[in-house]
N, C-alpha and C positions, 0 to 999 in steps of 0.2 A: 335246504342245505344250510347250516349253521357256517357261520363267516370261521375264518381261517386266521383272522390279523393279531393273537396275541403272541407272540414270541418266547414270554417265561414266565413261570407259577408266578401266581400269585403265594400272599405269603400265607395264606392256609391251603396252599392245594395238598390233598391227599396222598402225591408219588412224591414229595419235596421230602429230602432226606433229614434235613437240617429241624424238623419239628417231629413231634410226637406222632408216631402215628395213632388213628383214632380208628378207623376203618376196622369192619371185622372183613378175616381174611378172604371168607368167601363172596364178599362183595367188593374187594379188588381183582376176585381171579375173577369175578363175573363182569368190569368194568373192561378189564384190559384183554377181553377174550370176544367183546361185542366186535361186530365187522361195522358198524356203525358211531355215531359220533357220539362222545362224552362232552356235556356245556362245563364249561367253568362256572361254576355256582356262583360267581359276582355277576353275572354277566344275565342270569333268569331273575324269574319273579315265581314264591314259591306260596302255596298257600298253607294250611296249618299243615299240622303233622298229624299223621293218618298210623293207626293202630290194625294190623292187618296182619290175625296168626303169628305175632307175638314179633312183628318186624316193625321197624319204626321206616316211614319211607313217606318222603314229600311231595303234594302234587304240583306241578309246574302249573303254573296260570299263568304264563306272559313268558313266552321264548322270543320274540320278535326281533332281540337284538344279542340273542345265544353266539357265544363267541366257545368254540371248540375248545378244550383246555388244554392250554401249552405244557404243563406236566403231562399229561397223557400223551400228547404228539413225539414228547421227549424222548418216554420212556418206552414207545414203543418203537422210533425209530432209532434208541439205541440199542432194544432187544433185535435189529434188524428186521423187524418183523410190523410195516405198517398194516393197517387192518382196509379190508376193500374201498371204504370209505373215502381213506386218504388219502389213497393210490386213483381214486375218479377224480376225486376233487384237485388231484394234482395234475393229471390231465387235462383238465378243463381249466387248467389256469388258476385254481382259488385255492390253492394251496403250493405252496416255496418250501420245502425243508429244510434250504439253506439260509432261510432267514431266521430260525430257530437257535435258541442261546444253549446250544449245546454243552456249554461251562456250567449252566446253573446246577443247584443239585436237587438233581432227581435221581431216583434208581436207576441202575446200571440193567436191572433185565426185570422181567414179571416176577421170577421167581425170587429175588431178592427184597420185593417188595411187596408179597405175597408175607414172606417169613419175619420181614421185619413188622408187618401186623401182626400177627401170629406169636413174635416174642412181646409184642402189646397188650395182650390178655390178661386180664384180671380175675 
């Protein structure tokens, strides 16, 4: 289980309203549809980048100190909708939602954040 302790994006996370999005859309609806945990990419260790059917995608080589990413926690506890993951770990104690900076900005639902990649297209 990946730690629970960041409270708000970092300043390149992917659901942060306030930057470009860069994301293609169908790998946010694939992020925020996992019932599992998404790391904050500060927080891994990534090795090169891998060409695979014409998708660019990273391999992890070093999770050990994965910190859950707090745009994702945000965004999906203000879609109302935490995903199975966060709902154990909140049971078990390793996850608080009220210690989450609900102010910062991230999108307001998936679908908002879906479409604002989407208007990101080139």
């Amino acid at each position: 289980m990946a730690k629970y302790g960041l409270i708000t994006p970092c300043e390149k996370c992917p659901f942060r309203t306030d930057i470009r999005p860069y994301l293609r859309p169908e790998r946010v609806d694939e992020i925020l549809h996992i019932q599992g945990e998404f790391p904050c990419h500060k927080t891994i260790k990534v090795g090169d980048q891998i060409d695979d059917d014409d998708e660019n995608w990273c391999e992890i080589t070093d999770d050990r100190n994965a910190q859950v990413c707090a745009g994702f926690l945000i965004l999906l506890e203000n879609e109302g909708a935490p995903n199975q993951m966060m709902r154990i770990a909140e049971r078990l104690g390793a996850y608080d939602p009220s210690k989450l900076r609900m102010d910062a900005p991230v999108y307001g639902s998936i679908d908002e954040a879906i479409e604002a990649h989407e208007d990101n297209r080139c």
